[in-house]
Backbone as XML, in Angstrom:
<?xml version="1.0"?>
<chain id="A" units="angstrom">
  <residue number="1" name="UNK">
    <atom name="N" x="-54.708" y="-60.703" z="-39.030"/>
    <atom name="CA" x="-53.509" y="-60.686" z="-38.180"/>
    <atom name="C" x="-52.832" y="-62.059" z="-38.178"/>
  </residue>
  <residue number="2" name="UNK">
    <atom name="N" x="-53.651" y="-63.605" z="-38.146"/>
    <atom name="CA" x="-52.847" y="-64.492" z="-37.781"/>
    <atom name="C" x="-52.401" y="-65.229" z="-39.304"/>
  </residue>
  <residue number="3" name="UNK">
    <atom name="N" x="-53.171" y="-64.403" z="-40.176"/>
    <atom name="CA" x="-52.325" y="-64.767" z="-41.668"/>
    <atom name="C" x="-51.336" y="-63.942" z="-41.733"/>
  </residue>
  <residue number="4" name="UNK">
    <atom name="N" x="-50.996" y="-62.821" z="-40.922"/>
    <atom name="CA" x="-49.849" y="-62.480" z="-41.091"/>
    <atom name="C" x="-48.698" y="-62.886" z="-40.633"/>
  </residue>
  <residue number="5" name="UNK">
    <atom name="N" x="-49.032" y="-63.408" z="-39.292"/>
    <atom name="CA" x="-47.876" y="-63.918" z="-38.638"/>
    <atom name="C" x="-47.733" y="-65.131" z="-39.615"/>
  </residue>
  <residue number="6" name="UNK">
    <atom name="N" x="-48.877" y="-65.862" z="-40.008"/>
    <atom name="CA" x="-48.350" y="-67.412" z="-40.492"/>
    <atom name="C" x="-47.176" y="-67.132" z="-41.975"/>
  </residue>
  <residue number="7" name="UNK">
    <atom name="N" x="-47.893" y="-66.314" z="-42.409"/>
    <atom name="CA" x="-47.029" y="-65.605" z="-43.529"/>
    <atom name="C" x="-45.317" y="-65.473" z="-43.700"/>
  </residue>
  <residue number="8" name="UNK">
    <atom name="N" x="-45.041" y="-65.022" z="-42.306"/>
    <atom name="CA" x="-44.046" y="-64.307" z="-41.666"/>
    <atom name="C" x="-43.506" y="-65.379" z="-41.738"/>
  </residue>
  <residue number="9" name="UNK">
    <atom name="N" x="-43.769" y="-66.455" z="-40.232"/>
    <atom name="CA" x="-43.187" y="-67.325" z="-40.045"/>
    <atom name="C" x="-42.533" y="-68.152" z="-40.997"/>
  </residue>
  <residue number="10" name="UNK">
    <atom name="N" x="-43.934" y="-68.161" z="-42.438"/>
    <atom name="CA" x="-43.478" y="-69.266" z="-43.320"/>
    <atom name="C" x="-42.061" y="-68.957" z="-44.324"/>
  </residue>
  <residue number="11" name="UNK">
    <atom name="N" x="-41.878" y="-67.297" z="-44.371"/>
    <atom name="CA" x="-41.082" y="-66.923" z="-44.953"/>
    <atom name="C" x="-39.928" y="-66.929" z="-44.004"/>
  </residue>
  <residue number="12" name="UNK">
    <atom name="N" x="-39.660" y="-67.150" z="-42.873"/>
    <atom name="CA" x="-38.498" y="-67.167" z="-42.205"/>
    <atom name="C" x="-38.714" y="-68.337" z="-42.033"/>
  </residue>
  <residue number="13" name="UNK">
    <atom name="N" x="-38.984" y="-69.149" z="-42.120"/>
    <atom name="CA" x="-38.402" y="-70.514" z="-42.133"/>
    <atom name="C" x="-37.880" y="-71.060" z="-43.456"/>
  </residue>
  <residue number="14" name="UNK">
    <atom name="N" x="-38.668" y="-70.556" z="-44.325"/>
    <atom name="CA" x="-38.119" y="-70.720" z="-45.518"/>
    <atom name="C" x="-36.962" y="-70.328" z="-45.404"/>
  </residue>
  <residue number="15" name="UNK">
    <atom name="N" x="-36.478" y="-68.942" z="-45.198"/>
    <atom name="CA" x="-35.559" y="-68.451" z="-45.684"/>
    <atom name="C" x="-34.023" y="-68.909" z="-44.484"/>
  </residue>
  <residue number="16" name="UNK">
    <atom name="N" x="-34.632" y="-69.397" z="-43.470"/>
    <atom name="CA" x="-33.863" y="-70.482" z="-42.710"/>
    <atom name="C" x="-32.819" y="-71.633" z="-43.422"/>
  </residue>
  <residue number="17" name="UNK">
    <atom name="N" x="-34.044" y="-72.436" z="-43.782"/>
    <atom name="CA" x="-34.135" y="-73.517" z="-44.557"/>
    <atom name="C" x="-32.885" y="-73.398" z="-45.863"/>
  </residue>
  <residue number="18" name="UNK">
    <atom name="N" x="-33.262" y="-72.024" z="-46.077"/>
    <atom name="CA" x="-31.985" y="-72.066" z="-47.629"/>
    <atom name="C" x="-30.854" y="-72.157" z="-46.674"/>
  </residue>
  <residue number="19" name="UNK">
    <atom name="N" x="-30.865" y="-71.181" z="-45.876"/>
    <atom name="CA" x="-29.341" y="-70.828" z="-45.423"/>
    <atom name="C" x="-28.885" y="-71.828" z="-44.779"/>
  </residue>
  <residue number="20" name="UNK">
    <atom name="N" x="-29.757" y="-72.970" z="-44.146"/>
    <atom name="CA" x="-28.862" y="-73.814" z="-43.653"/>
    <atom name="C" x="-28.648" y="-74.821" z="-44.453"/>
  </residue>
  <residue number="21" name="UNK">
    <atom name="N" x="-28.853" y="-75.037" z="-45.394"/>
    <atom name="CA" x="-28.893" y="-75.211" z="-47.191"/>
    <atom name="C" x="-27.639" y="-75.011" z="-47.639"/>
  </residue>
  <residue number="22" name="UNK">
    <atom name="N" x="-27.577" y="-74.018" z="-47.825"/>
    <atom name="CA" x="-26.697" y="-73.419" z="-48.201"/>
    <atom name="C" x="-25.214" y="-73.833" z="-47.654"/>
  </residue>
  <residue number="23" name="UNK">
    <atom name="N" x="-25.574" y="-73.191" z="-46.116"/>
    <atom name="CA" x="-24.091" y="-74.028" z="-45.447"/>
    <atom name="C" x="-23.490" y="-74.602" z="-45.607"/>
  </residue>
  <residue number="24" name="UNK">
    <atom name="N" x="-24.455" y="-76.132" z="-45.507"/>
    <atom name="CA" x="-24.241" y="-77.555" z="-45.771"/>
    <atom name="C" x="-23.968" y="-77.872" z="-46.778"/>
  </residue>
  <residue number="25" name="UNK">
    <atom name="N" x="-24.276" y="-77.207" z="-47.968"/>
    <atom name="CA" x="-24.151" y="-77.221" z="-49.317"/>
    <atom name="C" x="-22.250" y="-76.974" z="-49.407"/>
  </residue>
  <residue number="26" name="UNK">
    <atom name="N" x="-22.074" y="-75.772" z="-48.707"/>
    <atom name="CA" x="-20.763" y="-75.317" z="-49.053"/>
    <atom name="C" x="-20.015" y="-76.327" z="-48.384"/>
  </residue>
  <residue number="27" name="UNK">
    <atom name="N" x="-20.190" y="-76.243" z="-47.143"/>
    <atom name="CA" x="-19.032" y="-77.403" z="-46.329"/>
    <atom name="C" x="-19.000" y="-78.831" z="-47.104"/>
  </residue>
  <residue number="28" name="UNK">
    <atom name="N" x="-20.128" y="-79.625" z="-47.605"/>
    <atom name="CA" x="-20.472" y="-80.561" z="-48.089"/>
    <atom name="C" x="-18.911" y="-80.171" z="-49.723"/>
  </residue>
  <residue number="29" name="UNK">
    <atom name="N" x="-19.276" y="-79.014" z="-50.331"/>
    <atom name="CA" x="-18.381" y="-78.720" z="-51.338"/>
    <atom name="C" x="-16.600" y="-78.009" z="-50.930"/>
  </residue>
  <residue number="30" name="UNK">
    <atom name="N" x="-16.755" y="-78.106" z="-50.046"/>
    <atom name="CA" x="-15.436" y="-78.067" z="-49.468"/>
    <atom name="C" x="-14.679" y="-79.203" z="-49.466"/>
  </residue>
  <residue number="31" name="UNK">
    <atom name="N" x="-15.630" y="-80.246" z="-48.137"/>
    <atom name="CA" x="-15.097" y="-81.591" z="-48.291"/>
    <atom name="C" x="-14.596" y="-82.172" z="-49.517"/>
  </residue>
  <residue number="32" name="UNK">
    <atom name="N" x="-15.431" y="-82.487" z="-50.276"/>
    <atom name="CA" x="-15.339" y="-83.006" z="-51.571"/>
    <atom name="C" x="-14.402" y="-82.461" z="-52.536"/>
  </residue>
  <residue number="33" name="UNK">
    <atom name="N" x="-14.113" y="-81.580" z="-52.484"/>
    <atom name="CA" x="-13.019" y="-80.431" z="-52.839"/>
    <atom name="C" x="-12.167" y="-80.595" z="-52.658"/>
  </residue>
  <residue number="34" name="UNK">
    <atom name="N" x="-11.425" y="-81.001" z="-51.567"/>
    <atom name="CA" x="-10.415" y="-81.402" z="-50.814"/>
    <atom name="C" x="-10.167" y="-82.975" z="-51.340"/>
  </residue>
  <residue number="35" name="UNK">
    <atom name="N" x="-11.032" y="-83.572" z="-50.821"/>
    <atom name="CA" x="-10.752" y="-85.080" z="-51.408"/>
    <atom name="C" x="-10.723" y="-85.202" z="-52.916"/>
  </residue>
  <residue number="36" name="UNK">
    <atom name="N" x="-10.733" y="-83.988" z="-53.743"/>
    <atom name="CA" x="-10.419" y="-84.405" z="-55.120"/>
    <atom name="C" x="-9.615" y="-83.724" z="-55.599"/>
  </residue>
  <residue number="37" name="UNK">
    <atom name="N" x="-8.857" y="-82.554" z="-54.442"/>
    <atom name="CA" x="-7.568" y="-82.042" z="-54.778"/>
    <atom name="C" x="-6.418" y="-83.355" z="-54.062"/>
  </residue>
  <residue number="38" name="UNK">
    <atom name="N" x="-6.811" y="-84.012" z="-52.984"/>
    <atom name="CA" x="-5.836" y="-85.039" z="-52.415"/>
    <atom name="C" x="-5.722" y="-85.891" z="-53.827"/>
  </residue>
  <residue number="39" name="UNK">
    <atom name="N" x="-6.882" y="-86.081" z="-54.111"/>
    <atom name="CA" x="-6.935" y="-87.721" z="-54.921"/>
    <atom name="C" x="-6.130" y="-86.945" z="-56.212"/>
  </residue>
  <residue number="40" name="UNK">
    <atom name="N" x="-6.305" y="-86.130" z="-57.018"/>
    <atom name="CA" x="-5.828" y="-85.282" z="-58.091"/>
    <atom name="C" x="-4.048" y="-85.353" z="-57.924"/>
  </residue>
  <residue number="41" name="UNK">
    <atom name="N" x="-4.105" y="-84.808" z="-56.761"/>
    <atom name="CA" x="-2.402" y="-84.604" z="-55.902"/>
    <atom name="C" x="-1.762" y="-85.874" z="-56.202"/>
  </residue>
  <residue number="42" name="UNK">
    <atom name="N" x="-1.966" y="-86.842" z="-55.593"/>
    <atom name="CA" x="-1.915" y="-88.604" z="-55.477"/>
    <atom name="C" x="-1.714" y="-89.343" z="-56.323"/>
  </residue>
  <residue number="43" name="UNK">
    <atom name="N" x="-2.922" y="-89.000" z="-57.669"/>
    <atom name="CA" x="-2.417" y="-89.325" z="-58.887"/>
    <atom name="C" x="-1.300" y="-88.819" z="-59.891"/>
  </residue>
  <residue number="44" name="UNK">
    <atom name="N" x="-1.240" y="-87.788" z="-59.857"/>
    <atom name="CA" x="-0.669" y="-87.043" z="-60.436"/>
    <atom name="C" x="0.910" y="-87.368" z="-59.645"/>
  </residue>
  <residue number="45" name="UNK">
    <atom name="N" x="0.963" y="-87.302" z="-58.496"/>
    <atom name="CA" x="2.299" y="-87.833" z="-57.644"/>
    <atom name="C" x="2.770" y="-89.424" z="-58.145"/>
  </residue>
  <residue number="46" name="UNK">
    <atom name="N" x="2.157" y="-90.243" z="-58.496"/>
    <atom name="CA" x="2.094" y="-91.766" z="-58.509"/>
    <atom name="C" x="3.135" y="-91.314" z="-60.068"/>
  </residue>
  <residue number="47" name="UNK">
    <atom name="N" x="2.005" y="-90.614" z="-61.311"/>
    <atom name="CA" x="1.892" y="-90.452" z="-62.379"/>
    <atom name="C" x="3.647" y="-89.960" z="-62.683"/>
  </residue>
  <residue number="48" name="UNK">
    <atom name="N" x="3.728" y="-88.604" z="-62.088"/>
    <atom name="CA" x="5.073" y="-88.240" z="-62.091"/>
    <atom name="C" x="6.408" y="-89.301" z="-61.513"/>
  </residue>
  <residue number="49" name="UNK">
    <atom name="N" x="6.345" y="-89.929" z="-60.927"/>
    <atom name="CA" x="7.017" y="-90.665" z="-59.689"/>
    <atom name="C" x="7.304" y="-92.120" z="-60.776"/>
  </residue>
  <residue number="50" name="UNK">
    <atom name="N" x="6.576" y="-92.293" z="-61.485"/>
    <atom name="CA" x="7.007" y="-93.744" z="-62.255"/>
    <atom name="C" x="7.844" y="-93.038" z="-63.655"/>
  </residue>
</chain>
């Protein structure tokens, strides 16, 4: 019985663990996303503009 629960637990934490993984992963690739469509934008504005 208490290898099952430990079992359990270990797989929902695991599977915790990705998803908040994951999240962070995406927002983390959002940010960065953004700051390299600004910076992309910026250059490309400078680039056109001279």
């Amino acid at each position: 019985m208490l290898v099952l629960v430990l079992k359990t637990f270990e797989v929902t934490s695991a599977w915790a663990a990705a998803k908040i993984g994951t999240s962070i992963g995406s927002r983390i690739g959002t940010v960065v996303g953004g700051v390299l469509r600004t910076a992309i934008g910026a250059i490309a504005g400078v680039a056109i503009g001279h």
